[in-house]
N, C-alpha and C positions, 0 to 999 in steps of 0.2 A: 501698712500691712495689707490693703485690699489692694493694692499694686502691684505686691509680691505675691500674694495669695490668689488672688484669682484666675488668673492663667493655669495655677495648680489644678484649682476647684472645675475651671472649665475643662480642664484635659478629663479629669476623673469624671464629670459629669457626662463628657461625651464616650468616655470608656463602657459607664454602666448604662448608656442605652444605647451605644451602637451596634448591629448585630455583630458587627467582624470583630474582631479578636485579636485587633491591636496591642503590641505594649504601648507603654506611659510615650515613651520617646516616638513610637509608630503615629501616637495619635497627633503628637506636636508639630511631626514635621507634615504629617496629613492636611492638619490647620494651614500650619504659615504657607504650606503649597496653594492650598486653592485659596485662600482667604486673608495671606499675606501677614507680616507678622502683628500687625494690630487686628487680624484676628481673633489672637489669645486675647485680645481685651473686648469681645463683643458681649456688651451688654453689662460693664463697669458702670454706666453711668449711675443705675439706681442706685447702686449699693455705695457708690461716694458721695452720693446727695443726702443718702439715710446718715451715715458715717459722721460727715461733716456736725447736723444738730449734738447728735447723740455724744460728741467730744466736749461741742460745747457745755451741756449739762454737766458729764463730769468737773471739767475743769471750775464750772460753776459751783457745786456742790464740794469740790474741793476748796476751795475761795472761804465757802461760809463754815464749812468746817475747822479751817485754821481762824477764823476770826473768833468760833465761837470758843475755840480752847485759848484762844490770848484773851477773852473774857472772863476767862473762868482763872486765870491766876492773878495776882495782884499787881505784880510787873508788868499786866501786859497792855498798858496804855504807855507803855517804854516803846521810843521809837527803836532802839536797839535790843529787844526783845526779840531770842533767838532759842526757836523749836528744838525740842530735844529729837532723839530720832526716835522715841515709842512716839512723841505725840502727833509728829508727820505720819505712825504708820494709822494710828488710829482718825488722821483727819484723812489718809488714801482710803480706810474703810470706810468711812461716813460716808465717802465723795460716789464708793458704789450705789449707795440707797437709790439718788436724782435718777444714776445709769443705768440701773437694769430696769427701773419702775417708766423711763422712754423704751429702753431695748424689749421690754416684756411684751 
C-alpha cells in the first residue's frame, strides 16, 4: 500500500502547499519532468521502514491470538484443528490491539 499510495499522498501534499494551481495530473507530470519518475517516491524510505516493524507486530499478535483460541477449546492440541471463520475474525481483532498500541 505505501507503494501505491504515496505518490498519491505526495502529489496531494505538493498540491496543498504549492502556490500554482495545478490539477492532480499538472502536478504529476510537473514531478516526473524535473525530478524524473522516482521522483513520486521521494522520501518513501521512512514510511517502509516504519511499515515493515509495525506488519510484523500484527502478524505477531495475530499468531498469538489464534493460538490462544486453539487453547481455549478442547480439540485444540489436534494437529488437524481447523478455525471456524468467527474465530479467525475475532483472532484479526485481537491481532489490532499489538498494531495500533506500535502505530499509536
Amino acid at each position: 500500500t505505501v507503494l501505491v499510495g504515496f505518490p498519491l499522498d505526495l502529489v496531494k501534499v505538493r498540491m496543498q502547499t504549492s502556490p500554482s494551481s495545478l490539477t492532480m495530473w499538472g502536478t504529476v507530470l510537473s514531478t516526473v519532468k524535473r525530478e524524473g519518475p522516482l521522483g513520486l517516491y521521494r522520501g518513501v524510505t521512512a514510511p517502509l521502514l516504519a511499515i515493515a516493524p509495525a506488519y510484523a507486530v500484527c502478524f505477531w499478535g495475530y499468531d498469538v491470538a489464534q493460538r490462544g483460541i486453539r487453547s481455549l477449546h478442547h480439540d485444540g492440541r489436534n494437529p488437524d484443528f481447523q478455525f471456524t471463520i468467527p474465530q479467525l475474525m475475532v483472532a484479526g481483532l485481537l491481532s489490532s490491539i499489538p498494531y495500533v498500541a506500535v502505530m499509536a
